[in-house]
N, C-alpha and C positions, 0 to 999 in steps of 0.2 A: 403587524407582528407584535406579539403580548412580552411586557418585560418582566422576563422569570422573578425581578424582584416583587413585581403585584403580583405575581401568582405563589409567591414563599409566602407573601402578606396572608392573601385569603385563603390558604390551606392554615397557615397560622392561629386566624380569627376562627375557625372551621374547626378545629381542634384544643382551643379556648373553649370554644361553646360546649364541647363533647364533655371537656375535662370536666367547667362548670356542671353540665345536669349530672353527671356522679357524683363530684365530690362536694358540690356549694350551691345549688339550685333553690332550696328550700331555707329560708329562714327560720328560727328556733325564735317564738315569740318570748319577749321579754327579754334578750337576749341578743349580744353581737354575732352567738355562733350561729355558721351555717352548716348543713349537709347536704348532702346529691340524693340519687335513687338510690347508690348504691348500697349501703347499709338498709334500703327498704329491699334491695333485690334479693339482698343475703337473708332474707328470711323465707324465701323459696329454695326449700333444703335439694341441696345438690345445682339444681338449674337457674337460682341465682348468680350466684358466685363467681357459673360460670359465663352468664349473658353479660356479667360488670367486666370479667377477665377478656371476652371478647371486643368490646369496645375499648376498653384500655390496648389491647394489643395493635387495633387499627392506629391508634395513636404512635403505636412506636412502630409500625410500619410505613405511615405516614412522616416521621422523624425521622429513619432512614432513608427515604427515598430524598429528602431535604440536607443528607447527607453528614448526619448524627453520627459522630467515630464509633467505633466496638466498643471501648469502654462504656461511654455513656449508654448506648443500648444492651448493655449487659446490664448494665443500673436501672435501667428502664423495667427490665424484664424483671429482675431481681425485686423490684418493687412492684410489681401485679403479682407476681408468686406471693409474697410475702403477705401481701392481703388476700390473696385467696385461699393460702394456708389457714392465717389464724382467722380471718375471716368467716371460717367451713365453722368454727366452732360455737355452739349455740349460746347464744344470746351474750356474752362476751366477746367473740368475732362482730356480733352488729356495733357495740360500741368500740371495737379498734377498727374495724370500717366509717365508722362517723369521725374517728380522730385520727386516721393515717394521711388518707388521701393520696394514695396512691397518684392519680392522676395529674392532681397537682403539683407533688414534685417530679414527676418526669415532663408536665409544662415549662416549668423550670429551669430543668436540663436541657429542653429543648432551645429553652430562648436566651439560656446562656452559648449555649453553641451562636447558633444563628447571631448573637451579639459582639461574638468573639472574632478579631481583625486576621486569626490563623485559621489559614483554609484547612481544613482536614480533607484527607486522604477517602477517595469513596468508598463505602462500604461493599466487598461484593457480594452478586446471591445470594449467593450460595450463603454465607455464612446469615444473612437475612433468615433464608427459607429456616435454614436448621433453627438458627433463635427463637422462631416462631412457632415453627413446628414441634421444638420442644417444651414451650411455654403453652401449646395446646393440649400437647400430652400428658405433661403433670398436672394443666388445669382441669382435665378430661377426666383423672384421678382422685385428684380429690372430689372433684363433684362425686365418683362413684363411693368413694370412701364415705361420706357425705351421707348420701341414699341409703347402703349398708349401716351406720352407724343408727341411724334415723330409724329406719327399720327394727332396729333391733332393739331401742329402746322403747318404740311405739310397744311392739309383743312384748316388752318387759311391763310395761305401766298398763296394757290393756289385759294380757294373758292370753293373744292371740297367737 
């Protein structure tokens, strides 16, 4: 029989490594900063944005099921929206993508929970699926927003 506490561990470590290749993977030579893909995903207009907001969302899908209160996965969420908002926006979004990190502070949150001696109360589905489901739909949006805005300044600078 596996002790649910080695398996909090390695979903933990699991979701460390995810955070890092987003938000701290690459080193910046000459230099202590680091960044993820992230901000290199967000330069694939539209379906960047949203392939970072999808792994960020496994992260706090995986932090509910470790049993993350609704507050903190509201923050969660609140914090992949917010990079994927300003994010969507051209080549200013790439640099609040290299300096938000999203990922990171909802590691944070996560490993404040999981550190914390008061058991929280389980999250139910339901309100999981809807979190999710609604953080796929505004991110589904902006990527469209994204596409459209992209578009239209392409035909503006080309004359197509």
């Amino acid at each position: 029989m596996s002790n649910p506490h080695d398996s909090k561990a390695i979903t933990l470590k699991r979701l460390r490594s995810i955070s890092n290749l987003l938000d701290n993977a690459i080193a910046i030579p000459g230099t202590n900063y680091r960044v993820g893909i992230d901000p290199i995903l967000g330069l694939i207009p539209g379906g960047g944005d949203t392939i970072s907001a999808f792994l960020s969302a496994y992260i706090v899908l995986e932090a509910a099921q470790l049993g993350v209160p609704r507050e903190a996965l509201m923050r969660m969420v609140y914090n992949i929206i917010l990079d994927a908002v300003l994010g969507s926006v051209p080549v200013v979004g790439d640099l609040f993508d290299a300096t938000w990190k999203a990922n990171v502070k909802n590691i944070a949150l996560l490993e404040s929970h999981l550190a914390s001696p008061i058991p929280s109360k389980k999250v139910d589905r339901v309100f999981i699926i809807l979190l999710l489901v609604g953080l796929i739909l505004i991110v589904m949006a902006i990527a469209f927003l994204s596409v459209v805005v992209f578009r239209l300044l392409f035909s503006l600078f080309t004359g197509n």
